[in-house]
C-alpha positions in Angstrom: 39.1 50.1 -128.8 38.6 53.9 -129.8 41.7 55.0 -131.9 41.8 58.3 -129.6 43.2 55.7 -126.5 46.6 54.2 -127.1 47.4 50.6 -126.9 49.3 50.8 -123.1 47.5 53.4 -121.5 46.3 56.8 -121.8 49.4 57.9 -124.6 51.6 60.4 -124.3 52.1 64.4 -125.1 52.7 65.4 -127.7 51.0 62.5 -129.3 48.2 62.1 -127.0 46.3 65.6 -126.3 43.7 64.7 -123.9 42.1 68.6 -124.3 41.2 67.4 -128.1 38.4 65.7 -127.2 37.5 68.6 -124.7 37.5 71.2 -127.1 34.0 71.0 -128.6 30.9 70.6 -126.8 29.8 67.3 -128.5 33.2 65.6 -128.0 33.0 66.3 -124.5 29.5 64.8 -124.4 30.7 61.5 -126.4 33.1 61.0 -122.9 30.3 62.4 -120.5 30.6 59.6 -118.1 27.7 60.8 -115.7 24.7 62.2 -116.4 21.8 64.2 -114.1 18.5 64.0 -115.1 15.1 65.2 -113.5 14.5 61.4 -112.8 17.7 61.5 -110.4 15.6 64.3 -108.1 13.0 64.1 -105.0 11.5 66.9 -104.0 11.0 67.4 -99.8 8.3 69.6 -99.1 7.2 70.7 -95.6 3.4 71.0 -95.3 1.8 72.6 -92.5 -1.7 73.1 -91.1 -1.8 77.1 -91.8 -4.0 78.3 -94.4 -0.8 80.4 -96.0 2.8 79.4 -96.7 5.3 80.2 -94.2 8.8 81.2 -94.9 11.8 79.4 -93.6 14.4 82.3 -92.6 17.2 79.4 -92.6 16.3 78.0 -96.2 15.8 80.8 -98.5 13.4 79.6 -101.5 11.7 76.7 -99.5 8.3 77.2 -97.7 6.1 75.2 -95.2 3.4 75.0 -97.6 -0.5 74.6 -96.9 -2.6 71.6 -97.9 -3.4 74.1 -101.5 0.0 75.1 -102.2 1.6 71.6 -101.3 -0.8 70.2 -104.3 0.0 73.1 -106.8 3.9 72.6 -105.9 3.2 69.0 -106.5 1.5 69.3 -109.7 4.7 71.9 -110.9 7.2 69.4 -109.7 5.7 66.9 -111.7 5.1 69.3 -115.2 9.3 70.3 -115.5 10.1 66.0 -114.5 10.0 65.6 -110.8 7.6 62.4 -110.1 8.2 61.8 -106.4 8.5 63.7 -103.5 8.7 63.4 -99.6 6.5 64.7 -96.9 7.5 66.2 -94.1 4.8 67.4 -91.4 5.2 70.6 -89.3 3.3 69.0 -86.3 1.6 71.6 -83.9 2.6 72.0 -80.6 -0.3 70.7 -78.9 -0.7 67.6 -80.7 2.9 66.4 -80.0 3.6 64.6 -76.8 5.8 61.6 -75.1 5.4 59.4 -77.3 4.6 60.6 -80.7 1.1 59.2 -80.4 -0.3 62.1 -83.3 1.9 60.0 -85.8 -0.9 57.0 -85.3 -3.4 59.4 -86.0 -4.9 58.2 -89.4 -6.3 62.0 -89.7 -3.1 63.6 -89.2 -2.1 66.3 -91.6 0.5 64.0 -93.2 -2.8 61.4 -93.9 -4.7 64.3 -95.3 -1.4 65.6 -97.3 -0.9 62.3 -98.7 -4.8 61.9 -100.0 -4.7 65.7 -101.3 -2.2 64.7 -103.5 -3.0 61.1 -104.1 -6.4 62.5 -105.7 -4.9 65.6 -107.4 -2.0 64.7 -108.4 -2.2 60.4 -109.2 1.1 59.9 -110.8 3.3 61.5 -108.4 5.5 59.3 -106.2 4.9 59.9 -102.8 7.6 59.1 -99.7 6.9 59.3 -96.3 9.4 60.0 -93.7 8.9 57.2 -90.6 10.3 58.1 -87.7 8.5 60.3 -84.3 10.9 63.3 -83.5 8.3 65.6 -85.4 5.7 64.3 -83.0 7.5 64.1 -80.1 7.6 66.6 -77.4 11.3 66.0 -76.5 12.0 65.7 -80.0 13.5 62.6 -79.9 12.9 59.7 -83.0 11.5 57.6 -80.6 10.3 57.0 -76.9 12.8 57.9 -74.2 13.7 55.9 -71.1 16.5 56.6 -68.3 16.9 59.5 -70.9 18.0 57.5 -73.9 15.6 56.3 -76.8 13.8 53.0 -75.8 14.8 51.0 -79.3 12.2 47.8 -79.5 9.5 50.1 -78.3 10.1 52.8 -80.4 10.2 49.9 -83.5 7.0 48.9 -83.0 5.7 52.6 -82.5 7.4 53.1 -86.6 5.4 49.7 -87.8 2.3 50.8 -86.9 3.4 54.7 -88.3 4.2 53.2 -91.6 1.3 50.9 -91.8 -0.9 54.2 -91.1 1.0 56.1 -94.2 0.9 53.0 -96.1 -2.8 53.1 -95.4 -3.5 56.6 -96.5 -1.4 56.2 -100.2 2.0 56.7 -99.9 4.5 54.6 -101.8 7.4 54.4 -99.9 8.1 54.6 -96.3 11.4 56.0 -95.4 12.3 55.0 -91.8 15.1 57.9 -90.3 14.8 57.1 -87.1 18.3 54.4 -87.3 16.9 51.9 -84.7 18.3 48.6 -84.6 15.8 46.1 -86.5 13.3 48.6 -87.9 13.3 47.7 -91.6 12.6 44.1 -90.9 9.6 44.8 -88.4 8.1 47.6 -91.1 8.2 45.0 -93.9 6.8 42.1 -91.8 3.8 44.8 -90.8 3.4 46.0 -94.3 3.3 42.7 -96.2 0.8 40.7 -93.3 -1.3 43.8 -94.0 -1.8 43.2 -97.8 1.4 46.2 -98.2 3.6 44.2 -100.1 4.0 46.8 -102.9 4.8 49.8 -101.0 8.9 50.3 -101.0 11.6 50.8 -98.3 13.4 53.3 -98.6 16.1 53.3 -95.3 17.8 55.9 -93.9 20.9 53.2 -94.0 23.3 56.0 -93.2 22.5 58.5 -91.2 25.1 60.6 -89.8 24.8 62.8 -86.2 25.7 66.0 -88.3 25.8 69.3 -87.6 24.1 70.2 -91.0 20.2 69.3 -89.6 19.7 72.7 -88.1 17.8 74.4 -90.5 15.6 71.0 -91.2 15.1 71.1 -87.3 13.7 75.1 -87.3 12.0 74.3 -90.2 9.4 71.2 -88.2 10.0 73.2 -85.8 11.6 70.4 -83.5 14.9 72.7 -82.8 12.5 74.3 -79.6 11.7 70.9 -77.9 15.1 68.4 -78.7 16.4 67.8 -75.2 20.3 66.7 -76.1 21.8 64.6 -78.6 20.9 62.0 -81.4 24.5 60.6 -81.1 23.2 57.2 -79.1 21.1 56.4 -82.5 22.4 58.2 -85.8 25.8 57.3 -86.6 29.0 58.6 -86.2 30.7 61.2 -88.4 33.7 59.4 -87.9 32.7 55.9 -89.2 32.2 54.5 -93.2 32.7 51.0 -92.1 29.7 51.1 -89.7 27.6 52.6 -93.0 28.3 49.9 -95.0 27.6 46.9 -92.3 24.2 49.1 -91.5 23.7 48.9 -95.4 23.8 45.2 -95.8 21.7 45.0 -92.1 19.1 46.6 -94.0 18.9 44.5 -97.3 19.0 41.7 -95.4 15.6 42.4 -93.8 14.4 43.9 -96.5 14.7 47.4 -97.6 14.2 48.2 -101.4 16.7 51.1 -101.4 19.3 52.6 -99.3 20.7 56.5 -98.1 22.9 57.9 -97.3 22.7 61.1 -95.0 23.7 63.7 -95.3 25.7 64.2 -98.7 28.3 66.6 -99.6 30.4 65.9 -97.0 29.7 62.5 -97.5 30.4 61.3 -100.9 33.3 58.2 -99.9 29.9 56.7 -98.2 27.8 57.0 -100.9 31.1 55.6 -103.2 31.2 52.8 -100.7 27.6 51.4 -100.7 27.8 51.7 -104.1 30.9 49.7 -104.5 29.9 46.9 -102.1 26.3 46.7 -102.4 23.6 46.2 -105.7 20.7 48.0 -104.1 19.4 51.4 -105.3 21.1 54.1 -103.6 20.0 57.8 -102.8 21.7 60.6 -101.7 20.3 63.4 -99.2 21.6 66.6 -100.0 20.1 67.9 -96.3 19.2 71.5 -95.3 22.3 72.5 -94.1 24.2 71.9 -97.4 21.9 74.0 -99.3 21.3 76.7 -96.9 25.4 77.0 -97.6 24.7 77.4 -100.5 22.4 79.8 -101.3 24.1 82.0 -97.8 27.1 81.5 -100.3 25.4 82.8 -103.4 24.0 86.2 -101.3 27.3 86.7 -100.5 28.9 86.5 -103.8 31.0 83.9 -102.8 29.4 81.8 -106.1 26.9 81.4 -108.5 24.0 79.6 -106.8 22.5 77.7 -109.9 26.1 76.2 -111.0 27.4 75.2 -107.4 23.8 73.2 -107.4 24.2 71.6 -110.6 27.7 70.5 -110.0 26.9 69.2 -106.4 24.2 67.1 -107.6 26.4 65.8 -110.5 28.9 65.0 -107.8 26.8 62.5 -105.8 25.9 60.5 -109.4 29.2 60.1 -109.7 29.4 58.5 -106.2 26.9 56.4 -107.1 23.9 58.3 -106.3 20.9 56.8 -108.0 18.5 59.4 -107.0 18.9 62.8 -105.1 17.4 64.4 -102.3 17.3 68.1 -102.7 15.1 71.4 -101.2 16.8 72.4 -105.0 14.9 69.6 -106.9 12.8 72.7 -108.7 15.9 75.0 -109.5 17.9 71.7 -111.1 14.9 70.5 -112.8 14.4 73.9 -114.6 18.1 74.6 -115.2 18.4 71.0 -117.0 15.3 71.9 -119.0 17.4 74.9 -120.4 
């Protein structure tokens, strides 16, 4: 045992003086007991048909990028240590409908997105989010009946929307949608269809929170959702219904876990990570960082720390890897 612990416990003043091994910047670093690095960070990107960038008013920094820019982001994510990122589409209106059917489309934008970067970018990972709200005219995840999301149909809508990503190049499918029995039906379609290497990443804990809204005017779904997701994402209230979700999901087969969203979330991400082996990643969703940077122009704090010591704060959950539209400001401020 190191002689700076006593015997029975943690010593006592003035013996023990815990601030000794706080005082210098390399003693602190021998106790460091977490640790983020660029490999703990996804990128999201939204990618839009437009042949410019778009601003997001909601999400200061972050753009819905064309097919050009998404590939030159790419490529800089990848230079300062980001090597995956996730796709999400900004559908237009016209090409959404009941049922999501654009999703099936294997010439959607999302395809071509994933084959821009597939050829320009090899290396990087590339997740795809499954699930049909940014498709859907009602923007629901799924097909409605009697007003409520049809869940078997809907399943089998996701398998064939994951096999058409899977298809195109992406390495990991990420189903949001929280229907019952999804992860087992998109592993079954992905491994009869020669998919077997292409990872699951499951949206095991998805919360009905309050903290989508700028995500939702950003695919621009916030103009067409007709009520609420609360029959299908879980609730707020509940971490015991995370964890028996979590082990539903390894048991038909997904590779990793989430948790969603993540600030306000951290006893969930403690709790997977307590009771379960599989990989687990945090979403730090659009909400949380539009709080922050609305903060930061405020004065309220300084953007770049509050960042740093949010995404610290989910590894020491027991965040594996991190979800943030902030991926690019950590990545730069860890190279410093």
């Amino acid at each position: 045992m190191p002689r700076f612990f006593h015997a029975s416990g943690s010593g006592r003043f003035p013996h023990t003086r815990l601030r000794r091994m706080r005082r210098l910047f390399w003693s602190r670093n021998w106790m460091r007991e977490h640790h983020l690095h660029t490999d703990n960070l996804i990128l999201p990107v939204f990618v839009h048909e437009g042949k410019h960038d778009e601003d997001i008013p909601l999400m200061p920094s972050v753009k819905r990028l064309c097919l050009e820019s998404l590939v030159a982001t790419a490529q800089s994510a990848y230079d300062v240590g980001i090597h995956s990122l996730m796709l999400f589409p900004v559908v237009p209106p016209d090409a959404k409908d009941e049922k999501g059917s654009e999703a099936l489309n294997p010439d959607n934008l999302l395809c071509r997105a994933i084959q821009a970067l597939r050829q320009s970018v090899p290396s990087m990972g590339i997740i795809c989010d499954v699930a049909l709200d940014p498709y859907t005219s009602h923007g629901h995840d799924g097909i409605l009946k009697d007003d409520d999301v049809d869940n078997d149909a809907t399943v089998a809508l996701l398998a064939q929307q994951a096999l058409v990503q899977a298809k195109a190049g992406c390495d990991v499918v990420a189903p949001s949608d929280m229907m019952d029995g999804r992860v087992g039906v998109l592993r079954k379609t992905l491994d009869e269809n020669g998919f077997q290497h292409v990872l699951i990443l499951a949206y095991s804990a998805k919360y009905a929170s309050h903290l989508y809204h700028p995500f939702r005017h950003a695919i621009g779904s916030h103009k067409t959702l007709k009520g609420a997701k609360t029959t299908y994402q879980m609730d707020t209230a509940n971490l015991r219904e995370a964890l028996r979700e979590a082990l539903q999901d390894i048991d038909e087969g997904a590779d990793m876990l989430m948790v969603k969203p993540g600030t306000l979330y951290l006893d969930v991400i403690h709790a997977l990570r307590t009771h379960t082996l599989a990989p687990l990643a945090a979403y730090h969703v659009s909400g949380e960082y539009a709080m922050l940077r609305a903060a930061a122009e405020k004065g309220c704090l300084i953007y770049e720390d509050v960042l740093l010591e949010t995404l610290l704060s989910f590894r020491r959950a027991g965040a594996d890897v991190i979800i943030t539209y902030g991926a690019l400001d950590a990545a730069r401020l860890l190279s410093r």
